[in-house]
MARFI-575073 format. One record per residue: x, y, z of N, C-alpha, C in turn. Coordinates in pm, whole numbers. Atoms other than C-alpha are relative to their C-alpha. Example, Ala and Ser with C-alpha at 12.3 -4.5 7.8 and 13.67 -1.06 7.14 Angstrom:
<doros>
+--------+--------+--------+--------+--------+--------+--------+--------+--------+
!    n_u !    n_v !    n_w !   ca_u !   ca_v !   ca_w !    c_u !    c_v !    c_w !
+--------+--------+--------+--------+--------+--------+--------+--------+--------+
!     89 !   -119 !      0 !   1230 !   -450 !    780 !     90 !    120 !      0 !
!    -82 !   -119 !     -6 !   1367 !   -106 !    714 !    -77 !    109 !     73 !
+--------+--------+--------+--------+--------+--------+--------+--------+--------+
</doros>
This chain:
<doros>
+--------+--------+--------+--------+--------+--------+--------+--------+--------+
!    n_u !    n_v !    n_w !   ca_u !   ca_v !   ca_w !    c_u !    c_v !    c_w !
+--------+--------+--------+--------+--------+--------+--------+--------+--------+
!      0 !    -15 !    145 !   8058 !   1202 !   2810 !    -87 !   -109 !    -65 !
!     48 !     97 !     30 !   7927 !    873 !   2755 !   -165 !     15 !     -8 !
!    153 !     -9 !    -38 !   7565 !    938 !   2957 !    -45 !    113 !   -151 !
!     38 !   -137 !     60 !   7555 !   1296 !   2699 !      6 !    -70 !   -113 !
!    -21 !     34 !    124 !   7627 !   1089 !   2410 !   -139 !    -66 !    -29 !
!    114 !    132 !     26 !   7340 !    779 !   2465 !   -165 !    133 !     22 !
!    148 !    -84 !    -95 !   7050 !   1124 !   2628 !     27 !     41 !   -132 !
!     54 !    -31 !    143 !   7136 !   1249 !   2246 !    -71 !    -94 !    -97 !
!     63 !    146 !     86 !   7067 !    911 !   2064 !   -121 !     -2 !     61 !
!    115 !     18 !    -43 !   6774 !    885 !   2272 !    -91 !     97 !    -28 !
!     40 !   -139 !     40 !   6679 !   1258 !   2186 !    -54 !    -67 !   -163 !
!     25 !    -21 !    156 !   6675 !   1181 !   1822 !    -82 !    -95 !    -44 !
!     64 !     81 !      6 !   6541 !    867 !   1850 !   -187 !     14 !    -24 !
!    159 !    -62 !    -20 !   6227 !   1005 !   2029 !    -51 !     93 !   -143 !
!     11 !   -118 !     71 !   6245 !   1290 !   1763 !    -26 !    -69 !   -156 !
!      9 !     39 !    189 !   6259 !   1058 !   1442 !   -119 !    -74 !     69 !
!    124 !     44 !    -24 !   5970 !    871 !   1616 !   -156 !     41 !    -42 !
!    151 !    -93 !    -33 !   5734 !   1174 !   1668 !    -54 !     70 !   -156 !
!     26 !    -51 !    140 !   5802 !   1258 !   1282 !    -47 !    -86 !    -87 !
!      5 !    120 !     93 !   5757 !    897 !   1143 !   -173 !    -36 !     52 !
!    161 !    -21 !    -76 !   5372 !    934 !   1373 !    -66 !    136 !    -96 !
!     57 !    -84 !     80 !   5335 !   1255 !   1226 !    -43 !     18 !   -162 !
!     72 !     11 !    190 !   5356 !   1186 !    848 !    -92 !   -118 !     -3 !
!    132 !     71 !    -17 !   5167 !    876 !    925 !   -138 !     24 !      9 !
!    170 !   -101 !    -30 !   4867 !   1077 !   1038 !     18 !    103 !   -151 !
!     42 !   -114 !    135 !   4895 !   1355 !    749 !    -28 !   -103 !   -117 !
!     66 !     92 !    124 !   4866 !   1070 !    482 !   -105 !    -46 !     23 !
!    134 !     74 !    -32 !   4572 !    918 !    677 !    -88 !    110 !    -22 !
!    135 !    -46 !     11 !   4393 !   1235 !    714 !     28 !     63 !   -173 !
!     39 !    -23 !    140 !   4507 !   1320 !    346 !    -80 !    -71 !    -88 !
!    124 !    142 !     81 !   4320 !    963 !    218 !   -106 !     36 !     41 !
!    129 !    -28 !      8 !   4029 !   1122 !    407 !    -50 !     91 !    -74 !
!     52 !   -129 !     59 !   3989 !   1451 !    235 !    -11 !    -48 !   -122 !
!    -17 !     28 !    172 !   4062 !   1289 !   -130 !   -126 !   -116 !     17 !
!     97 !    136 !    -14 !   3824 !    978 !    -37 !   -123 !     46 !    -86 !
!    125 !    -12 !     32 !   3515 !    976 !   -243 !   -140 !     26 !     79 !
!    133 !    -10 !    -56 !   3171 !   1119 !   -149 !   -111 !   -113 !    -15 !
!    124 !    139 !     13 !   2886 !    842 !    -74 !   -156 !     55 !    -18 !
!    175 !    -20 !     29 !   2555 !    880 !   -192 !   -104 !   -164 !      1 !
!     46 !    101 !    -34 !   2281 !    704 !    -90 !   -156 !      9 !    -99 !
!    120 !     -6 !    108 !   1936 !    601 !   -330 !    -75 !    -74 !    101 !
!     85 !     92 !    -30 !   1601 !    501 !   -260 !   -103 !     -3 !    -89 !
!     99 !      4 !     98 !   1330 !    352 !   -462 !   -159 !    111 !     55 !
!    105 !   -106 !    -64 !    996 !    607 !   -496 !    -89 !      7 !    -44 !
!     91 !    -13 !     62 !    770 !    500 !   -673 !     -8 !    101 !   -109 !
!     27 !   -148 !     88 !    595 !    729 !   -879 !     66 !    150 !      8 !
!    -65 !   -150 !    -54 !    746 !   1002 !   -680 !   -168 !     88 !     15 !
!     55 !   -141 !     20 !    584 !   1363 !   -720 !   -118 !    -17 !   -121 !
!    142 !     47 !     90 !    384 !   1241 !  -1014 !   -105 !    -91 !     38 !
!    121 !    115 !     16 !     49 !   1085 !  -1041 !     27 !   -120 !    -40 !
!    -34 !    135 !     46 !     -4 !    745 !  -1110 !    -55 !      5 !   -150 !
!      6 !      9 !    196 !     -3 !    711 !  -1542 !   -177 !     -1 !     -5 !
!    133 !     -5 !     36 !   -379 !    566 !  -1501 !    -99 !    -79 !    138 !
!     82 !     11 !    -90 !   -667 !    431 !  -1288 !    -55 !   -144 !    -14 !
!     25 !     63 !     54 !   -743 !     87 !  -1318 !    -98 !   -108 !    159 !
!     80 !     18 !    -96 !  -1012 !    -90 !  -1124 !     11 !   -194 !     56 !
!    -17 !    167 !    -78 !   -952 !   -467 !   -892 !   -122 !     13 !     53 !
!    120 !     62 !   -126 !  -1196 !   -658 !   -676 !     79 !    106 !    152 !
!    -42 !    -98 !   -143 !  -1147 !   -417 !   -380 !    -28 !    -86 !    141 !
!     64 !     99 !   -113 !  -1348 !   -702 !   -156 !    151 !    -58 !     90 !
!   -101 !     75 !    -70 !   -993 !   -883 !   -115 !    116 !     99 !     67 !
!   -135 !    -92 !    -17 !   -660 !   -743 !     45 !    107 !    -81 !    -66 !
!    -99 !     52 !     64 !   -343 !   -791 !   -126 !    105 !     41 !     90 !
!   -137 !     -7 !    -88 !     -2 !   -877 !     -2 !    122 !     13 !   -156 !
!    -98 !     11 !     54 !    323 !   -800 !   -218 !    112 !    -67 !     78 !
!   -101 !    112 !    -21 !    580 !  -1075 !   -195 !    -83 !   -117 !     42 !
!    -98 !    -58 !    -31 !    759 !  -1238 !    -63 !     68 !    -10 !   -186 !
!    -57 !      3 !    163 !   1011 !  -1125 !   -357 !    147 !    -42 !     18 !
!   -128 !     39 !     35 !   1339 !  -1272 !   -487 !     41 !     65 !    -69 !
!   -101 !    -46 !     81 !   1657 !  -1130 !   -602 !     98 !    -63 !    -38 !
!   -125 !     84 !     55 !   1952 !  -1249 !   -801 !    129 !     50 !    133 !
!   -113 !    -21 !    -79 !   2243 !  -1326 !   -546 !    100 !    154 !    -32 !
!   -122 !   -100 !     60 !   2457 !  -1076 !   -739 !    -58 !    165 !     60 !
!     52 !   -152 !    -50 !   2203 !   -775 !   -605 !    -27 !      9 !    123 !
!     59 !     -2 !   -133 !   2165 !   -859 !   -282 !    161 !     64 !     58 !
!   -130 !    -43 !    -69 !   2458 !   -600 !   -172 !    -67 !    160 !      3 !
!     62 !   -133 !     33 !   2485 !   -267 !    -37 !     15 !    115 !    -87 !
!    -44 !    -67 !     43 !   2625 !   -118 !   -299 !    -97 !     31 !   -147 !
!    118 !    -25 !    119 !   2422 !    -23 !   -655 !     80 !    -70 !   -104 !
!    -89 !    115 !    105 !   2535 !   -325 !   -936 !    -32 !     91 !   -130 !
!     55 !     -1 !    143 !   2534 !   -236 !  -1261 !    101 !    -97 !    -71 !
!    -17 !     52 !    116 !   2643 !   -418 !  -1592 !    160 !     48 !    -77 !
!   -137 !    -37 !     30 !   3026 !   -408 !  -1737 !    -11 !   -144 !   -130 !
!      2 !     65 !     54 !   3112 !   -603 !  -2010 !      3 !   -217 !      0 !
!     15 !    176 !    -33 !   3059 !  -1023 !  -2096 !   -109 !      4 !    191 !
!     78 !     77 !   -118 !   2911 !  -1179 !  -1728 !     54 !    121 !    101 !
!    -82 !    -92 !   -124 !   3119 !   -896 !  -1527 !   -103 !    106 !     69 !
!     64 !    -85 !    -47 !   2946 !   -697 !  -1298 !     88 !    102 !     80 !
!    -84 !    -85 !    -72 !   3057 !   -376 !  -1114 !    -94 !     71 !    169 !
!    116 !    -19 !   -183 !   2939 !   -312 !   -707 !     62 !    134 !     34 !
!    -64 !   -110 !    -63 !   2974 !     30 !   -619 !     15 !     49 !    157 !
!    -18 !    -40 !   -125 !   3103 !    138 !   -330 !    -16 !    142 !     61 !
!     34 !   -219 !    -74 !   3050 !    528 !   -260 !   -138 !    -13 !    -86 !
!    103 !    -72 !     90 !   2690 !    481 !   -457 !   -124 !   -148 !     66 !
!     -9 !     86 !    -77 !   2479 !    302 !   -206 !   -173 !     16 !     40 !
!    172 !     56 !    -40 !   2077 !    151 !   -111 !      5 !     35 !    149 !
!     57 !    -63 !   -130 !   1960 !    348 !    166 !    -96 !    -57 !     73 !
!     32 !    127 !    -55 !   1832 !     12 !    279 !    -38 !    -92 !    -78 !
!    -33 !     99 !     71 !   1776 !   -300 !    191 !   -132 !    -18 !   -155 !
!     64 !    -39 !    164 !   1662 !   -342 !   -183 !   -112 !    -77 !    -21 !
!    128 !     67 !    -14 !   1428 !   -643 !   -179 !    -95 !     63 !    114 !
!     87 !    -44 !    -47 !   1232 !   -470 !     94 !    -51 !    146 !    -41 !
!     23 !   -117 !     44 !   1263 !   -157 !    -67 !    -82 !     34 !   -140 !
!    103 !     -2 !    100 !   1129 !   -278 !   -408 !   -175 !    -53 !     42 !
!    132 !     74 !    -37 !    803 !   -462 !   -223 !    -67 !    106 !     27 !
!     74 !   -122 !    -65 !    740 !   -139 !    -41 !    -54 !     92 !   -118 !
!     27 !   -132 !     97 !    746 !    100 !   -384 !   -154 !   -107 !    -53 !
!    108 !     24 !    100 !    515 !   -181 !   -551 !   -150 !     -8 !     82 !
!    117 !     -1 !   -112 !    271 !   -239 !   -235 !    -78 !    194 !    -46 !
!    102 !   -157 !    -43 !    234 !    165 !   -255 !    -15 !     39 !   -156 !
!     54 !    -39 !    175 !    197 !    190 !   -657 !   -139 !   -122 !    -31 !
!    125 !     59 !     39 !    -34 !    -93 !   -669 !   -145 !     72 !    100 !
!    139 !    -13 !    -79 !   -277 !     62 !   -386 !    -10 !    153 !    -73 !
!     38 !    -90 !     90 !   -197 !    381 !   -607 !   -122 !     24 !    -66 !
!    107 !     25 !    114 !   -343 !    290 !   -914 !   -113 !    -80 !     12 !
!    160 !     42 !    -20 !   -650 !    127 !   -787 !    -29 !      9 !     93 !
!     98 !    -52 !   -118 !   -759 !    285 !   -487 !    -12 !   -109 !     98 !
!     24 !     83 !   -151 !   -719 !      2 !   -247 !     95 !     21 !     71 !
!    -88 !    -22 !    -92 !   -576 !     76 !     41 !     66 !    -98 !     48 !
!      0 !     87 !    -54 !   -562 !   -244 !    176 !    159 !   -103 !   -100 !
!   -113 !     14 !     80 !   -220 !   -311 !     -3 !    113 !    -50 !     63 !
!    -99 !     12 !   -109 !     48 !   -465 !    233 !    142 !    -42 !    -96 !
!    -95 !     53 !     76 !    445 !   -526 !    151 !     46 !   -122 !     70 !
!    -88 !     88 !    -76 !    581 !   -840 !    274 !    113 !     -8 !     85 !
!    111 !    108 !   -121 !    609 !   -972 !    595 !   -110 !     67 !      4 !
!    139 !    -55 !    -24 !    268 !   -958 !    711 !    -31 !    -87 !    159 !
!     56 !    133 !    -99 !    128 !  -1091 !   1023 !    -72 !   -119 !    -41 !
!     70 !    101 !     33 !     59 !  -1434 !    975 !   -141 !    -34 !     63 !
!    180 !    -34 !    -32 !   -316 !  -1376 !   1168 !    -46 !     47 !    -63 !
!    118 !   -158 !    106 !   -418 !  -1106 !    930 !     95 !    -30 !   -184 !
!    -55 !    -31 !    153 !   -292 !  -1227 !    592 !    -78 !     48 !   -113 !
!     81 !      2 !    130 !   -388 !  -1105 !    249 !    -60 !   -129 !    -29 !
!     84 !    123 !     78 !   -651 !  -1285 !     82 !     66 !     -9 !   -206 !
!    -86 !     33 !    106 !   -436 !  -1232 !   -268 !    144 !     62 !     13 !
!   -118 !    -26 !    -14 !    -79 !  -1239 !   -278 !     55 !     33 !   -142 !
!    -77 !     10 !     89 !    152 !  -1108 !   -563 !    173 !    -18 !     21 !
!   -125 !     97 !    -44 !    464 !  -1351 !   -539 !     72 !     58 !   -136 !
!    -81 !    -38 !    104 !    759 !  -1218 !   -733 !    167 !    -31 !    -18 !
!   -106 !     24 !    -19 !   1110 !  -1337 !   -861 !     33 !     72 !   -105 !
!    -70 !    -92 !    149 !   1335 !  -1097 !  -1064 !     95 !    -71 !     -8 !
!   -108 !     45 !     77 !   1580 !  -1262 !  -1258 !    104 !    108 !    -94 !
!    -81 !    -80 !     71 !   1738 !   -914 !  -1408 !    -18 !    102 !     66 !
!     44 !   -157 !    -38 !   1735 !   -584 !  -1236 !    120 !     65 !     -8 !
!   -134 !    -81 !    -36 !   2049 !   -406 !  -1365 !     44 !     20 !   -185 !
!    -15 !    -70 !    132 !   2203 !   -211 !  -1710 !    144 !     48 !     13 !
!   -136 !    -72 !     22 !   2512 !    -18 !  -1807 !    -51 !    180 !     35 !
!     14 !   -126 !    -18 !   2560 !    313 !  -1675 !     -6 !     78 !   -117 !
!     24 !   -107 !    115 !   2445 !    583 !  -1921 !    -61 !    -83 !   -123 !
!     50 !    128 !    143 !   2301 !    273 !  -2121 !   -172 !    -36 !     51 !
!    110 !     49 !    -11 !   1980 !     75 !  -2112 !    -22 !    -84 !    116 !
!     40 !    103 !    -76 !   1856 !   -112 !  -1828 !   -154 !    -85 !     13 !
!    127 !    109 !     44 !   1647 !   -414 !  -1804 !    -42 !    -24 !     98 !
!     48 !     70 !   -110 !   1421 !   -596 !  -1556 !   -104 !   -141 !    -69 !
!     65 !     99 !     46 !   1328 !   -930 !  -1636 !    -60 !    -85 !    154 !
!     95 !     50 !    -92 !   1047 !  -1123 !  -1394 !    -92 !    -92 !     -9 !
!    117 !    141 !      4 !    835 !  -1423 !  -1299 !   -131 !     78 !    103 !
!    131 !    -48 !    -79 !    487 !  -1268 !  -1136 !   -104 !   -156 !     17 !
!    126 !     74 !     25 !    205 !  -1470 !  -1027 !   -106 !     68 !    160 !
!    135 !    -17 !   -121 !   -122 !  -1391 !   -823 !    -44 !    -85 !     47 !
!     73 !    101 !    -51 !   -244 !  -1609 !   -570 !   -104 !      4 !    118 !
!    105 !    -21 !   -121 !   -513 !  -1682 !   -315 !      6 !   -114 !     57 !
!     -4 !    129 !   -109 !   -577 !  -1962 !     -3 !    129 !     24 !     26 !
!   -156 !      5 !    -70 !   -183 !  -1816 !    124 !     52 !   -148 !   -111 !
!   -116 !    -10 !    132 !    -64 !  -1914 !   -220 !    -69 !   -180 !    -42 !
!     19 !    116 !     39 !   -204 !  -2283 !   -250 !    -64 !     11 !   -163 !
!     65 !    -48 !    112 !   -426 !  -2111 !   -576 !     39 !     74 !    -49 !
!    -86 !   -116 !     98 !   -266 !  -1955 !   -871 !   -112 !     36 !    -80 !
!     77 !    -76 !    108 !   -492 !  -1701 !  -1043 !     45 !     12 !   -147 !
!    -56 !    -44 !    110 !   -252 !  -1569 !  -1271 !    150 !     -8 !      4 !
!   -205 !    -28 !    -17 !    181 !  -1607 !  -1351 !      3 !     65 !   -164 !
!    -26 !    -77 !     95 !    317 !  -1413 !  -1594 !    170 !     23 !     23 !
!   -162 !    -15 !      1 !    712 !  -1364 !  -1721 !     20 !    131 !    -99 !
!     16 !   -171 !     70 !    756 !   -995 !  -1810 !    173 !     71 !    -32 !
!   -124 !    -77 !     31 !   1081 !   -806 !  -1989 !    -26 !    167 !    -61 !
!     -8 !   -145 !     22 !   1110 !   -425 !  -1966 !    124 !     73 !     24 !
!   -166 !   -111 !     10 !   1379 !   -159 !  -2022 !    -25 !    136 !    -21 !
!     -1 !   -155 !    -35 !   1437 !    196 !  -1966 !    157 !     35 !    -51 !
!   -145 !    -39 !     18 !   1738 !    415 !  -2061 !     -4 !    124 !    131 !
!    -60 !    -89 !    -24 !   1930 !    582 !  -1842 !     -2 !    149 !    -70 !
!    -31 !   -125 !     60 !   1917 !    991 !  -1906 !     91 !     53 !     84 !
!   -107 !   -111 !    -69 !   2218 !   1165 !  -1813 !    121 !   -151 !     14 !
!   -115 !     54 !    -72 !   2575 !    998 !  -1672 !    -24 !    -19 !    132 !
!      3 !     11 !   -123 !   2631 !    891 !  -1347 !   -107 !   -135 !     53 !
!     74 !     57 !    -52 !   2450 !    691 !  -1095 !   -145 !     63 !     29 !
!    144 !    -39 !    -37 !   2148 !    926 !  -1047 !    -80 !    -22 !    -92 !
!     63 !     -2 !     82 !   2019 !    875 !  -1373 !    -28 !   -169 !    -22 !
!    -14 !    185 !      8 !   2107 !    483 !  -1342 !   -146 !    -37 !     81 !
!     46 !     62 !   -151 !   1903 !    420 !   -991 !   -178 !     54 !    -94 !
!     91 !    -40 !     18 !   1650 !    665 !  -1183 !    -91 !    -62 !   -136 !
!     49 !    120 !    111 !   1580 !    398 !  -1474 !    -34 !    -90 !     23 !
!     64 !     80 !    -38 !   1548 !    153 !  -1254 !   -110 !    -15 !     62 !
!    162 !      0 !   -104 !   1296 !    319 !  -1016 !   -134 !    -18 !   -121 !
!    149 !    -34 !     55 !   1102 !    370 !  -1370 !    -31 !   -200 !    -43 !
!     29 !    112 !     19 !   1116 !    -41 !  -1416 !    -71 !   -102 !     43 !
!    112 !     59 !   -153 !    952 !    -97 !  -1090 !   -107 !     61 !     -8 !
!    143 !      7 !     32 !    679 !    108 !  -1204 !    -85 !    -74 !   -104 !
!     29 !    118 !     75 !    636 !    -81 !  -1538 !    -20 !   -123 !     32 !
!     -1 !    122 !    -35 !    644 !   -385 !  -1362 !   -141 !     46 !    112 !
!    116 !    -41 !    -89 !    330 !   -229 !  -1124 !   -135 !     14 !    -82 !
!    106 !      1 !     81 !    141 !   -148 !  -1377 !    -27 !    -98 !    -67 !
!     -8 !    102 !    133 !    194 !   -455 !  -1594 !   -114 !    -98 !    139 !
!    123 !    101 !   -109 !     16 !   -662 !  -1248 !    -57 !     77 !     -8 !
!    189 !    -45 !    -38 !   -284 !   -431 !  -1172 !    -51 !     -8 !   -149 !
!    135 !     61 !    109 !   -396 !   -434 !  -1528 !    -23 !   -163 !    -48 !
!     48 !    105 !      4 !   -341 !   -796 !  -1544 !    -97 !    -31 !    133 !
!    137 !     33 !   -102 !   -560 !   -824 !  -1203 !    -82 !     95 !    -93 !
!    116 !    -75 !     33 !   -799 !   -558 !  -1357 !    -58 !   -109 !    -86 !
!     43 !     59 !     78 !   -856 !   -777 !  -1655 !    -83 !   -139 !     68 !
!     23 !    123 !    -35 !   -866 !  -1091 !  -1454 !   -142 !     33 !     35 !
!     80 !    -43 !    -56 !  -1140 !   -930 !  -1255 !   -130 !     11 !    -48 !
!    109 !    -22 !     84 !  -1354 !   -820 !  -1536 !    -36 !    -63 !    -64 !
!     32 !    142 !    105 !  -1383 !  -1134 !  -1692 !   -116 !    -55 !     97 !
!     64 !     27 !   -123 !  -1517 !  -1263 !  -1338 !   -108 !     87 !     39 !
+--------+--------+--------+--------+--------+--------+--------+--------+--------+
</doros>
C-alpha cells in the first residue's frame, strides 16, 4: 500500500513537472510570435537618381574620404534618434546593416566620384603605399532628429594634401531635412538626404578651390 501510494506521488510529481516545462515553452514561443519585426537600413547615396549637378575638380589628384568621426552616442547598432531635452532613443528592431561610420565614407567616396567624374575616389582605409594625394577628413558633431520631425547634421570638413600635413580648405557646415512620412523609413531616409548635402557642399567647395588655381 505504501510502495502504490509514494509510485502515485511520483506519478504526479513527474506529471506537474511535464506541465510546468510545457507552459514554460508556450510563453517562450508566444514572446516569439508577438516579438517585433527588425528592419535593417543602409545609406545610398543618391540612390536611383542622378547626381543634382556636375561640378568639375583637378582630376590629376586622387582623393581619399576620411578617416571620419562620430559622436559616441551613434556609434551603435541600432538607429538613434532625438527625444526630448539631452535624451536620446536607440532602437532596437530598427537597425544599420553595418557599421555607420564606414557606411557614411562609402556613400560620400561614391557621390563625390559621382558628381565629378573622378573615379579615383577611395573611402577610408586605404593602403598606406597607394594613398590619396587629397584627403577629405571629416568629424560630425550631429547626425540625428525626431522621428516624423526635422533632422540635422552638423560637421567640421577640411581638405588636405602631403597625408594631411597641408590644409587646403576646413569648413563647419549645418544642414537639415524633414522627415516625410512616420516611422523609421522616412527617418533613415532624411538622413541619407544629409549625406548628400554634405557631398555636395565639399565638391563645390573643391570645384571653386580649383578654379581659382
Amino acid at each position: 500500500m505504501i510502495n502504490l501510494k509514494c509510485n502515485d506521488w511520483l506519478r504526479t510529481r513527474r506529471t506537474l513537472l511535464l506541465l510546468g516545462v510545457a507552459l514554460l515553452l508556450g510563453f517562450a514561443c508566444s514572446g516569439c510570435v508577438n516579438s517585433p519585426k527588425t528592419y535593417f537600413y543602409a545609406l545610398q547615396g543618391f540612390g536611383d537618381k542622378p547626381a543634382p549637378t556636375h561640378i568639375a575638380i583637378d582630376n590629376v589628384h586622387t582623393y581619399g574620404v576620411g578617416p571620419l568621426f562620430l559622436p559616441e552616442a551613434l556609434m551603435q547598432p541600432g538607429v538613434v534618434s532625438q527625444r526630448s531635452g539631452q535624451q536620446v532613443n536607440l532602437s532596437l528592431f530598427n537597425i544599420w546593416g553595418g557599421n555607420l561610420r564606414e557606411g557614411i565614407t562609402r556613400v560620400m567616396a561614391s557621390n563625390i566620384s559621382e558628381l565629378t567624374g573622378v573615379d579615383a575616389v577611395w573611402p577610408f582605409p586605404w593602403d598606406n603605399r597607394n594613398r590619396p594625394t587629397r584627403q577629405v577628413r571629416i568629424v560630425i558633431e550631429q547626425f540625428s532628429g525626431r522621428l516624423e520631425g526635422q533632422v540635422v547634421l552638423k560637421a567640421k570638413w577640411a581638405l588636405t594634401e602631403l597625408n594631411g600635413e597641408k590644409t587646403l580648405l576646413q569648413k563647419r557646415v549645418h544642414f537639415t531635412a524633414q522627415a516625410q512620412g512616420k516611422g523609421f523609413g522616412p527617418y533613415v531616409s532624411a538622413l541619407n538626404d544629409l549625406i548628400n548635402q554634405l557631398s555636395v557642399d565639399v565638391v563645390t567647395a573643391i570645384g571653386v578651390l580649383d578654379s581659382i588655381d
